[in-house]
C-alpha positions in Angstrom: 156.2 49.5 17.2 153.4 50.6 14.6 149.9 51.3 16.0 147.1 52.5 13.6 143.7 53.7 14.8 140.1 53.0 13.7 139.9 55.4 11.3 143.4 54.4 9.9 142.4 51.0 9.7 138.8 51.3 7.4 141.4 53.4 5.3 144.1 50.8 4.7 141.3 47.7 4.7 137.7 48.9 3.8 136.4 45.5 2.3 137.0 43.9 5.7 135.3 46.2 7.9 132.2 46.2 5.1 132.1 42.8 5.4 132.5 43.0 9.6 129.3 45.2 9.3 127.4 43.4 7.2 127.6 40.1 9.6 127.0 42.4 12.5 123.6 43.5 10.9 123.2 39.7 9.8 123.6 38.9 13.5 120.9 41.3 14.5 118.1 40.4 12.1 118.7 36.7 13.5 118.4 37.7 16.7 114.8 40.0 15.8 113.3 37.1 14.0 113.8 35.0 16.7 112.6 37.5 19.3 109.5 37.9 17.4 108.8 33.9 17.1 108.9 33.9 20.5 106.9 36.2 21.3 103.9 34.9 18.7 104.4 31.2 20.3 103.6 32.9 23.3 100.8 34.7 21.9 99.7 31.4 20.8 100.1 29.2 23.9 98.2 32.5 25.2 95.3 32.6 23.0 94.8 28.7 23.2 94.8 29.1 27.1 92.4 31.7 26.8 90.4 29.4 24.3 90.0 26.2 26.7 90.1 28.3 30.0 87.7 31.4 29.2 86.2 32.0 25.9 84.8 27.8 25.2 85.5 26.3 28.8 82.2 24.7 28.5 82.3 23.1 25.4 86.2 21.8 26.1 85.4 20.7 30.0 82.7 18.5 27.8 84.8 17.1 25.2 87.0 16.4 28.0 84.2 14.5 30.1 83.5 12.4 27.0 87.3 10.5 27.2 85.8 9.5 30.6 82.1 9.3 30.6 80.1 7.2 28.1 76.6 7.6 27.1 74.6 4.7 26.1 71.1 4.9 24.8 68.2 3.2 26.0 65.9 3.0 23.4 62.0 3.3 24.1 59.3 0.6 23.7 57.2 1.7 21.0 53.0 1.6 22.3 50.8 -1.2 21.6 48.3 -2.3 19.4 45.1 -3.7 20.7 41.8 -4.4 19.0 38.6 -3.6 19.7 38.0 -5.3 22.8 41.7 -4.4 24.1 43.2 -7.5 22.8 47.0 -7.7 22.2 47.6 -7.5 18.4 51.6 -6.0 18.6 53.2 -6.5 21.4 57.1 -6.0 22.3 59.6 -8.3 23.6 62.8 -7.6 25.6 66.1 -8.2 23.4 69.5 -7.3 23.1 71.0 -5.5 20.4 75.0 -4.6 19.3 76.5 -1.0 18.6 79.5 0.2 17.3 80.9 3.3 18.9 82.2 5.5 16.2 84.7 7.5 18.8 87.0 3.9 19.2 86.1 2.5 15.7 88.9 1.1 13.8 88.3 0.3 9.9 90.5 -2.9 10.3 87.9 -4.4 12.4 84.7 -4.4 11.0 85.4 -7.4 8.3 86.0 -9.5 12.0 83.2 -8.2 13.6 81.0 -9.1 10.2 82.4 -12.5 10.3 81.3 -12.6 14.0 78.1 -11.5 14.2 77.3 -13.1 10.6 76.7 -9.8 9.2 77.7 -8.5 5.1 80.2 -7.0 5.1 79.5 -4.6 2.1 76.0 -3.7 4.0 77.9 -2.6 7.3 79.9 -0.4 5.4 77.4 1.2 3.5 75.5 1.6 7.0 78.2 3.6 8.5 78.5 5.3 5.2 75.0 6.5 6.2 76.2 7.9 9.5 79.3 10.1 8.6 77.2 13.3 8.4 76.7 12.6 12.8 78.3 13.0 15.7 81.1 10.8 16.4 79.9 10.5 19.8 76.9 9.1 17.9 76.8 4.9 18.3 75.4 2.6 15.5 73.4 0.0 15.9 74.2 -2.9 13.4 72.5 -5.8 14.9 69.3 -6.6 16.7 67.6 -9.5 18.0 71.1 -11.3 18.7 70.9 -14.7 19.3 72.6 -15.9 22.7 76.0 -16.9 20.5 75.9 -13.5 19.2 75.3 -12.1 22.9 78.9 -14.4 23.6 80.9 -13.2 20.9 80.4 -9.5 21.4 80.6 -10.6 25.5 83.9 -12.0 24.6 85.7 -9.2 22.0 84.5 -6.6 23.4 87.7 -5.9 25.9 89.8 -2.8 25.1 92.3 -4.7 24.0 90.2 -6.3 20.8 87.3 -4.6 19.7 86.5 -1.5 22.1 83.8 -0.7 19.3 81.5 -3.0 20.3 79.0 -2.4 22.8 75.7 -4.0 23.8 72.4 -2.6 25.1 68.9 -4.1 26.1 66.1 -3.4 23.8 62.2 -3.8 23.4 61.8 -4.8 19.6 58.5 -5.5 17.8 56.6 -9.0 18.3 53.6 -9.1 15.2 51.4 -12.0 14.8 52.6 -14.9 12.8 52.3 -15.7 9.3 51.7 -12.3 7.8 48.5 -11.7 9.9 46.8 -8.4 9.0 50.4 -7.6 7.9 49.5 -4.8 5.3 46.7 -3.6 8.1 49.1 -3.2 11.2 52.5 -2.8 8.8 55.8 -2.4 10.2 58.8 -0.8 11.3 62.0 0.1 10.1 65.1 2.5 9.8 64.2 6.3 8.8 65.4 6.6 5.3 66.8 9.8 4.3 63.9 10.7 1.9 61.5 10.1 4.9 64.5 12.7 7.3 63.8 15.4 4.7 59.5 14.9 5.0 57.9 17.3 8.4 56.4 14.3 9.1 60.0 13.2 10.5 61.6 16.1 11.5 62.0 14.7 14.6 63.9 12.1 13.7 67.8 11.6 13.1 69.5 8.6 11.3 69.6 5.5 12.7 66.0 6.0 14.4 63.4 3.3 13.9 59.8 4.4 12.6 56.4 3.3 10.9 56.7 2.2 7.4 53.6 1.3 6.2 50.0 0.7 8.1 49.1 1.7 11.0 52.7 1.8 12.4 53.1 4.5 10.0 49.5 6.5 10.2 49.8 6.7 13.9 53.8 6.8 14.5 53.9 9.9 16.5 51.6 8.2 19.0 53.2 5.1 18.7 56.6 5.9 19.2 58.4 7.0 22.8 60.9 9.0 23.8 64.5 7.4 24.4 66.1 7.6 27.4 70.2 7.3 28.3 72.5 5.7 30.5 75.6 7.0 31.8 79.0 5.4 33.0 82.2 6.3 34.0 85.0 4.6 32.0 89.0 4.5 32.4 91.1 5.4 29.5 91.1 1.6 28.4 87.1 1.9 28.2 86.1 -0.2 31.0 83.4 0.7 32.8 83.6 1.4 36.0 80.3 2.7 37.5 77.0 4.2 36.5 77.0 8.1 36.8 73.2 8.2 35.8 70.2 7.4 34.4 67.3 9.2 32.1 64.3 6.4 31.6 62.9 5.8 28.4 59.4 6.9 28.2 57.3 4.4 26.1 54.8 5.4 23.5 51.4 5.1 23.8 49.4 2.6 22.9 46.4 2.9 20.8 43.3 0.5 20.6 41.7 -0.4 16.9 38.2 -0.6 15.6 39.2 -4.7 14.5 37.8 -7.4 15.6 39.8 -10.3 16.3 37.9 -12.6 15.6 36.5 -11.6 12.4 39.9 -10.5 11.5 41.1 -14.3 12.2 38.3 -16.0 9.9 39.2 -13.3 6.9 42.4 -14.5 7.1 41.7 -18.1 6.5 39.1 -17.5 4.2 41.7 -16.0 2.2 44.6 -18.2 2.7 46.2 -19.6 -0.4 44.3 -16.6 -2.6 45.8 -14.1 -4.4 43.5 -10.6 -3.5 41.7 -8.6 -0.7 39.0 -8.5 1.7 37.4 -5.4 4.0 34.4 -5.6 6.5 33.2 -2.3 7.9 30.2 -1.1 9.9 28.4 1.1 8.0 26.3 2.5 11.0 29.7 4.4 11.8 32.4 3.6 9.3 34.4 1.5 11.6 37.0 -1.0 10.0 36.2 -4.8 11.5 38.5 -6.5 9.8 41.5 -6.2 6.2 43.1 -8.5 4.8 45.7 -8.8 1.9 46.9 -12.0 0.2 49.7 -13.1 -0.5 50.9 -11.8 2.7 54.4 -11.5 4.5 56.5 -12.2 7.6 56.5 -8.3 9.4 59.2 -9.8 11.4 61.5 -10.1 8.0 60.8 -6.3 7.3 60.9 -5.2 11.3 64.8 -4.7 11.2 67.5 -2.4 10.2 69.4 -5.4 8.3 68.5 -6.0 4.6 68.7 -10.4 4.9 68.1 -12.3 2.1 64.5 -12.7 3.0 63.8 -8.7 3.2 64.8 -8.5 -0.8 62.9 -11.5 -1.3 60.0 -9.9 -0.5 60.6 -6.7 -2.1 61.3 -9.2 -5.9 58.3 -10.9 -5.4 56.2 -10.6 -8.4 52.9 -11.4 -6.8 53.3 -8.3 -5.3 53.3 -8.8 -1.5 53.3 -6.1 -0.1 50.8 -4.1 -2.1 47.5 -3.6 0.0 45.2 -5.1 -2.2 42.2 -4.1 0.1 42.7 -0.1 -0.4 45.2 -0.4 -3.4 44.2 -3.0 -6.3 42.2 -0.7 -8.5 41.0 -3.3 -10.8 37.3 -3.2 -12.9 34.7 -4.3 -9.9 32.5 -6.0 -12.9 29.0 -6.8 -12.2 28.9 -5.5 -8.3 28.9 -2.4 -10.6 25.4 -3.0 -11.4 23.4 -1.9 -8.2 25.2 1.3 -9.1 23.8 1.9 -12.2 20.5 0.7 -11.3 20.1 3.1 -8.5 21.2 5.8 -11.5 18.8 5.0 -13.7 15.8 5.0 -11.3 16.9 8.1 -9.7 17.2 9.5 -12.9 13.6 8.1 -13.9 14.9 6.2 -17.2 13.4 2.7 -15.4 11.4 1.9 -13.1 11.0 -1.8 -11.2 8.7 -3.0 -14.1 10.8 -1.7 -17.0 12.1 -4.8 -18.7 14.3 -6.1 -21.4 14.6 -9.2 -23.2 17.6 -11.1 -23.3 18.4 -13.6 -26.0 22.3 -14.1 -24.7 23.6 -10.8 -26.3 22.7 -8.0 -28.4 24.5 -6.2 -30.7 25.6 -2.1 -29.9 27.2 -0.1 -32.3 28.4 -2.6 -34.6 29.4 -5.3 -32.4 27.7 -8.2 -30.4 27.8 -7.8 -26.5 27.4 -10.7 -24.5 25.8 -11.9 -21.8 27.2 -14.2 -19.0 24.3 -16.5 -20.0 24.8 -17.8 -23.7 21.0 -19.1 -23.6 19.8 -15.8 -22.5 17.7 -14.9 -19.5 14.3 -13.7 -21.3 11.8 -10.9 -20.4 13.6 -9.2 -17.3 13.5 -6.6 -15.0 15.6 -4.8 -12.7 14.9 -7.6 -9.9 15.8 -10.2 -11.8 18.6 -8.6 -13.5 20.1 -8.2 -10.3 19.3 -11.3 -8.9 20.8 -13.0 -12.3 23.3 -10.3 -13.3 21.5 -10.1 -16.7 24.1 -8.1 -18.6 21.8 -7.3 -21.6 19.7 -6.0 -19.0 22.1 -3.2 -17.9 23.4 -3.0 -21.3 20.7 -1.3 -22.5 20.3 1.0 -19.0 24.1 2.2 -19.5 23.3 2.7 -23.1 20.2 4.6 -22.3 21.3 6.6 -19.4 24.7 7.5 -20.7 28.0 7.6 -19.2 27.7 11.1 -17.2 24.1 9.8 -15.5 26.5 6.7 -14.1 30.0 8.4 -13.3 27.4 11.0 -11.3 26.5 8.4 -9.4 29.5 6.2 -9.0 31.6 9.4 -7.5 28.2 10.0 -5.2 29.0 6.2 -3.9 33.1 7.2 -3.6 34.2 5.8 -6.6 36.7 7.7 -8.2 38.0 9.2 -4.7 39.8 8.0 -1.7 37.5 6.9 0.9 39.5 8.7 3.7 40.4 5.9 5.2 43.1 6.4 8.1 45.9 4.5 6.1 48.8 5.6 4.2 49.0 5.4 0.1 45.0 4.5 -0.8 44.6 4.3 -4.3 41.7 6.1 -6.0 40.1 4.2 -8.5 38.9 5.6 -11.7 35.1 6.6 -12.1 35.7 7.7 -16.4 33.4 10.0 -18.0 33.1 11.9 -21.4 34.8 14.5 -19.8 37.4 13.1 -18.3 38.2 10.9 -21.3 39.0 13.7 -23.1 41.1 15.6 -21.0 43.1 12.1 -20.4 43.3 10.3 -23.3 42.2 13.1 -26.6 39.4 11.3 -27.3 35.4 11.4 -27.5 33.5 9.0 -25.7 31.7 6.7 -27.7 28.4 4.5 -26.9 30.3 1.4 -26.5 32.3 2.8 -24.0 29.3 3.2 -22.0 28.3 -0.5 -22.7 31.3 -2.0 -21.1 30.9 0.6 -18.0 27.7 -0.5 -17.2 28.5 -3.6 -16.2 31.8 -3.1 -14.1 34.1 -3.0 -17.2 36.1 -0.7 -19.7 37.8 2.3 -17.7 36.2 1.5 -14.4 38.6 0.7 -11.8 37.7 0.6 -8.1 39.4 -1.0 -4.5 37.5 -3.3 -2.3 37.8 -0.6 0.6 35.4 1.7 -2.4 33.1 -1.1 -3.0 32.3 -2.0 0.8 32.1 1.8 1.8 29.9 2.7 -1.5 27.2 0.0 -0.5 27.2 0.4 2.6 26.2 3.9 2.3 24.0 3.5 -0.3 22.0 0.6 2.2 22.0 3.1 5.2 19.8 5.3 3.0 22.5 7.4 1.5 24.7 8.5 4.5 28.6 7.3 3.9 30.7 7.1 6.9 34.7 7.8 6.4 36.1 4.0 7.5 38.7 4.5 10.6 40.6 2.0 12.2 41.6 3.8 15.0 39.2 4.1 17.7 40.4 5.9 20.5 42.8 8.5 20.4 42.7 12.0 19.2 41.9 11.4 15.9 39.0 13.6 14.6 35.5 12.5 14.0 34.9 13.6 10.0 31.2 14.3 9.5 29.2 11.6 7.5 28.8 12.5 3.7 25.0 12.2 3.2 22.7 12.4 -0.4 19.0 13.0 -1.0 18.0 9.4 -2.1 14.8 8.0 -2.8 14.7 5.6 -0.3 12.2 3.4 -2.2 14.7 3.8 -5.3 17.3 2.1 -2.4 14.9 -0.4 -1.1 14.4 -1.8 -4.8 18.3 -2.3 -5.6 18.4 -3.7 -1.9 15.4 -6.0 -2.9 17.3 -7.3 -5.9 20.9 -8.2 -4.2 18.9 -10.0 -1.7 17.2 -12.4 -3.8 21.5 -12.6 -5.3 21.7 -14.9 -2.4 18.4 -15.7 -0.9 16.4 -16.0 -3.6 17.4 -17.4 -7.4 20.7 -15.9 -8.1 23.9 -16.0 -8.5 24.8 -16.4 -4.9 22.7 -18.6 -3.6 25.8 -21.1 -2.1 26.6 -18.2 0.2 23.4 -18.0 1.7 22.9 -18.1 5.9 20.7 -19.3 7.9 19.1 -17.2 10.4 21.2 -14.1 8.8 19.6 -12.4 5.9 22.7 -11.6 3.7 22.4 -9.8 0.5 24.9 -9.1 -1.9 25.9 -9.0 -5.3 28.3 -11.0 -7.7 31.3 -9.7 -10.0 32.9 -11.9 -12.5 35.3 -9.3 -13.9 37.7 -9.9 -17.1 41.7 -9.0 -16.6 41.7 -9.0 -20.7 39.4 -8.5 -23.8 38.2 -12.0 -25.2 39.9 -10.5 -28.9 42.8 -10.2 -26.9 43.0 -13.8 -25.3 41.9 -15.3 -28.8 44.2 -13.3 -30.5 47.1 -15.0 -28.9 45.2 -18.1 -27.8 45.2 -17.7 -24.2 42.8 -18.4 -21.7 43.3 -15.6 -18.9 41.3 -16.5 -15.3 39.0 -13.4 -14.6 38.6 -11.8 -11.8 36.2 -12.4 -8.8 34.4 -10.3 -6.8 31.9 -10.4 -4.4 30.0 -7.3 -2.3 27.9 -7.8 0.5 25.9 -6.4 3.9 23.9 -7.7 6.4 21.0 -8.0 8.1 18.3 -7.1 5.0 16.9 -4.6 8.0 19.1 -2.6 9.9 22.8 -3.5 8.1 25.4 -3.8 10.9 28.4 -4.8 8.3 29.2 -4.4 5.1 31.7 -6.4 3.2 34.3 -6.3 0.1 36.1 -9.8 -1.9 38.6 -9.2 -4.0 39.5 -12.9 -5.3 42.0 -12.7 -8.4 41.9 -15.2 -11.3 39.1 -16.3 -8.8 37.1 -17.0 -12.5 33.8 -16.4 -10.7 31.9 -14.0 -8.7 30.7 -16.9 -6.7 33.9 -18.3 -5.3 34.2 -14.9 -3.5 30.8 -14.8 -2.1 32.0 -17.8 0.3 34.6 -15.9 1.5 31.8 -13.0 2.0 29.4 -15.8 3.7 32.1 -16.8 5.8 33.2 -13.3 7.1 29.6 -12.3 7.6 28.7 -15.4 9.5 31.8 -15.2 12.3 30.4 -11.7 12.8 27.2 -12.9 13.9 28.2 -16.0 15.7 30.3 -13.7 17.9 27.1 -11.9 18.2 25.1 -14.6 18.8 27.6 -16.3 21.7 27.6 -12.4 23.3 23.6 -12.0 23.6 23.6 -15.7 24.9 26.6 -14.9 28.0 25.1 -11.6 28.8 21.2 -13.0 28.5 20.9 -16.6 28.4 18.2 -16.2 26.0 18.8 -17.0 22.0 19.0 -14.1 19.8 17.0 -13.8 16.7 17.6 -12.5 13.9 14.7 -10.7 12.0 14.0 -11.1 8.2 11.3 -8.6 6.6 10.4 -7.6 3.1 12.2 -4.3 3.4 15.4 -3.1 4.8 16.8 0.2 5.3 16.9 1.6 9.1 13.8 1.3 11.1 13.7 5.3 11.9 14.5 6.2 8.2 11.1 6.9 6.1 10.7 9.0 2.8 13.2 10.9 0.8 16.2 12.2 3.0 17.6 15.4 3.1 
C-alpha cells in the first residue's frame, strides 16, 4: 500500500490545498461578520432598552398613556358685556361643537364627514392644512353650533369601527344682539389668524384658538377671554371610553361693564336704520362713550365662527362697506360743521369780532373764480351770529381767506382734528387737518388762497370722523378741556389726563351763541329743535365731488350730510356726531341728532321723576358754558 504524508501531499497537489485554504479563511470571515452583527443587534436592542427604560422613561411612559388616556378640552366662556347700568349686551349660550382627533384621522374620511355635517370640503382641508405644524395629539374643531341632526350623525359614526375621528364636546359660544346691533361697537370673534400668532398681542395663543377681531372683543380680549380647562378619560384600544380619570375646570373670562347706554344706544340705531353712515354720543363732562353706531350693519353671528359660509364672504364683498366703522373710520370733509371752528380761530386770533360783518350777494368771486353760497339769493349784511345760524358761506369765505390756512389747521388740530381721539378701539382713522406745510411735504405743491376758501367751510383737503367732530365740540363747549372718549368703564384701564387750552371763554360763548340760534332760533336746524331741552348744534351739507366734476360728466352726485350737536345750552351733558351719506342735507341729520339727544333726556327725565316724584326742569339761559367756569382758562 502507498501512504503519502502532509507535506507530500501539498507537493504532489498544491492548487488543491490553496484552494482548501482559501474556503477555510472564507469560512472564518463569515463566521466574524456574523459574530459582529450579533453583537451590534444586541447593542441595539440594548441602547433602545436603555432609551425607553432610563435615559426618556418619562416621555415614553407618556406616549404610552396617550394610546389609553384621552384628553378632551373644555373650552372657556369668554366674560360678558354689560352696559352702563349692568345690562346684558353679549352674553353666551351653551352649545355643542365637533372635533377631529388628528391621532385616529384617516384622509379617506373627511369627504363623508363633510357630506355629514354639511361642511366644504376644500375648506376642511385647508383647515387641517393649518394645523400640521401641531401636535398630533392636538384635536380640531371643524364645526360649532351643531344643530341636533348634526349632534345625531356625529352620535351615530362616531364608533371605532366608522369614524373614531370624530368627537364631540359642550361649549359656551357667543350670543350678540340681533340685527347688527352696535355690531362695529361690541365686534366679534373669530379663529387667531397666523398674522395675528406672530403679533405680542397673541403670543399666548396657538392655532385653532378663538379671539377678538374687531371692537371691543378685540380692545379688551385679554380680559375677555378665560382660561380652558380639560377633561380626561380612559379609553380601550378601540377608543371607547370607559371612565373619566379627571377633570381641570375652565376658568371663564371676566366680564367687563361699558360706558353705553342702552337705551340711547337702541334709538341711534333706529334713527339710523335704512342709512348709509355713522353716529357717536359722548359726555363731554368725562369723555364717556353713550352710544355708536355704524350703518349698513351686519349679523356678528355670521362672522362669530371658525367656518367661512356663504354669508361670512358676503359680507366681506359687500361694496357698501359693512364692516367699516363709519363712526371712528369714514374720514370724509365735515363741510359746514367746520365753521364754528374757524370762527372760534378768527376771534381768537382777533381778525373778527361779533360785529364784523360781510355782505353776501349769493357768491363772490376769489382768485379768479366765483364761490358760492348755499343761498343763490344771498343772505345780506351778516355777522358771525347769523352766519352761523344761516351757514352763510361768503361769510366764512372771507374769514378763511383773511385768516389763512395755518391760523385754521392751528386750531382744527387744537379741537383733535387731524389726530386720533384716543379712543379705546382698534383701527381709528385720523382725519386730515391740511396746511401749507403739510401740502408741501405731501403733495410738492404751494398752498394757494383758494385752497383756503374751500377749507373754511368744511371742504377741499379736510377730512374728519364723527368720533372727531363730537369730541372737538364738545371740548370746545366745556371751555376748552377735551376728554379722551372710553367705552370701558370699569376695569383697569388707565384714566388719561384731560387735554385743556387757554380759550377766551367769551370767544366760546359767542360760537356757542350762534349754533344755538342753528336750531332754536332762525337757522338751518330749526326742525330739530326740543322742547324743554335747549339743543344747539350746527349743519354740514358736504359735497362727495366738485360741481365741474358732476357737470363734466353730467351727474348729479347726493352730498353728504352732517349734523353736530350738544346739549343743554348751560352745563352740556352730551355731545353728539351724524354722519348721514348721500343724506343731500345737513338737516336730515339733525333729526337723527334731535332724536338721540331727546331719548337721553327722556331717560333722564323718567329717572328724576322715580327717584323724586317731582318734574325735572330743564333750564335755558342766555349763556352756556359751566356754571363754575368764568374768565380766560389756564
Amino acid at each position: 500500500m502507498f501512504f503519502t504524508t502532509g507535506r507530500q501531499q501539498r507537493d504532489l497537489y498544491p492548487d488543491r490545498m490553496r484552494l482548501l485554504r482559501d474556503e477555510s479563511k472564507f469560512a472564518q470571515g463569515k463566521i466574524a461578520i456574523l459574530q459582529y452583527f450579533t453583537v451590534a443587534v444586541f447593542l441595539f436592542v440594548l441602547g433602545g432598552y436603555w432609551n425607553l427604560q432610563i435615559r426618556n422613561e418619562e416621555l415614553y411612559s407618556l406616549k404610552a398613556e396617550r394610546n389609553r388616556i384621552k384628553a378632551l378640552p373644555m373650552p372657556a366662556p369668554r366674560g360678558k358685556i354689560l352696559d352702563r347700568e349692568k345690562r346684558v349686551i353679549v352674553d353666551n349660550h351653551s352649545s355643542f361643537s365637533v372635533l377631529l382627533s388628528r391621532e385616529t384621522l384617516r384622509d379617506e374620511h373627511l369627504k363623508p364627514i363633510a357630506d355629514g355635517l354639511e361642511l366644504d370640503y376644500e375648506e376642511l382641508v385647508a383647515r387641517l392644512k393649518r394645523f400640521r405644524a401641531r401636535p398630533k395629539y392636538q384635536a380640531v374643531i371643524i364645526k360649532e353650533e351643531l344643530t341636533p341632526s348634526d349632534i345625531a350623525y356625529v352620535e351615530s359614526h362616531r364608533d371605532p369601527d366608522t369614524y373614531p375621528e370624530l368627537e364631540l364636546i359642550h361649549t359656551e359660544r357667543r350670543v350678540y344682539p340681533a340685527n347688527g346691533f352696535a355690531a362695529h361697537m361690541i365686534g366679534y370673534v373669530g379663529e387667531v389668524s397666523e398674522t395675528e400668532l406672530n403679533q405680542p398681542d397673541f403670543a399666548k395663543f396657538q392655532q385653532g384658538d378663538l379671539v377678538g377681531k374687531t371692537g371691543i372683543e378685540r380692545q379688551y380680549n385679554d380680559i375677555l377671554t378665560g382660561v380652558d380647562g380639560q377633561r380626561q378619560v380612559l379609553v380601550d384600544n378601540k377608543g371607547n371610553e370607559r371612565r373619566v380619570l379627571g377633570m381641570k375646570p375652565a376658568v371663564p373670562g371676566q366680564s367687563i361693564e361699558l360706558t353705553v347706554d342702552l337705551d340711547v344706544q337702541a334709538v341711534m340705531e333706529l334713527a339710523m336704520d335704512g342709512r348709509r353712515g355713522g353716529a357717536v354720543a359722548i359726555d363731554p363732562r368725562n369723555g364717556e362713550v353713550l352710544a355708536m353706531t355704524s350703518k349698513p350693519g351686519y349679523d356678528l353671528m355670521k362672522l362669530s365662527s371658525r367656518e367661512r359660509t356663504k354669508e361670512w364672504r358676503e359680507i366681506f364683498a359687500n361694496p357698501d362697506k359693512p364692516l367699516l366703522n363709519r363712526a371712528i373710520q369714514a374720514q370724509l370733509a365735515p363741510g359746514s360743521t367746520f365753521k364754528p371752528i374757524v370762527a372760534l380761530a378768527a376771534l381768537e386770533g382777533g381778525f373778527i369780532t361779533a360785529d364784523t360783518s360781510f355782505n353776501c350777494s349769493g357768491g363772490l368771486n376769489f382768485y379768479g373764480r366765483y364761490f358760492h353760497c348755499h343761498n343763490k339769493h344771498g343772505h345780506g349784511a351778516t355777522s358771525l351770529k347769523k352766519a352761523l345760524a344761516q351757514s352763510c358761506d361768503v361769510y366764512f369765505y372771507n374769514v378763511g381767506d383773511k385768516i389763512g390756512i395755518d391760523q385754521i389747521s392751528k386750531y382744527a388740530e387744537l379741537l383733535g382734528y387731524g389726530a386720533k381721539t384716543g379712543i379705546d378701539l382698534p383701527s381709528e382713522a385720523e382725519g386730515l387737518s391740511p396746511s401749507s406745510t403739510w401740502k408741501i411735504r405731501t403733495l410738492r405743491s404751494k398752498w394757494y388762497g383758494g385752497d383756503t376758501v374751500n377749507v373754511a367751510i368744511g371742504q377741499g383737503y379736510l377730512t374728519a370722523t364723527p368720533i372727531q367732530l363730537a369730541v372737538g365740540i364738545g371740548g370746545m363747549v366745556m371751555g376748552g378741556i377735551w376728554h379722551t372718549p372710553h367705552i370701558l368703564k370699569n376695569g383697569d384701564a388707565p384714566v388719561k389726563p384731560a387735554r385743556k387750552a387757554d380759550l377766551n371763554l367769551d370767544h366760546v360763548r359767542l360760537v356757542m351763541d350762534g349754533m344755538c340760534d342753528v336750531v332754536n332760533g332762525w337757522g338751518t336746524a330749526t326742525n330739530a329743535r326740543l322742547p324743554g331741552v335747549e339743543m344747539c348744534g350746527k349743519t354740514g351739507t358736504a359735497q362727495t365731488a366738485s360741481n365741474e366734476y358732476q357737470k363734466a360728466r353730467n351727474i348729479r352726485l347726493k352730498d353728504n350730510a352732517w349734523f353736530v350737536a350738544f346739549a343743554p345750552r348751560v352745563n352740556p351733558e352730551i355731545a353728539v356726531a351724524v354722519l348721514f351719506e348721500e343724506g343731500d342735507h345737513g338737516p336730515l341729520a339733525g333729526n337723527i341728532a334731535r332724536d338721540i339727544v331727546k331719548a337721553y333726556f327722556d331717560k333722564k327725565t323718567r329717572r328724576e321723576l322715580s327717584q323724586s316724584g317731582v318734574p325735572a326742569v330743564t333750564a335755558s339761559v342766555p349763556s352756556g358754558l359751566p356754571a363754575t367756569r368764568t374768565g380766560t382758562m389756564n
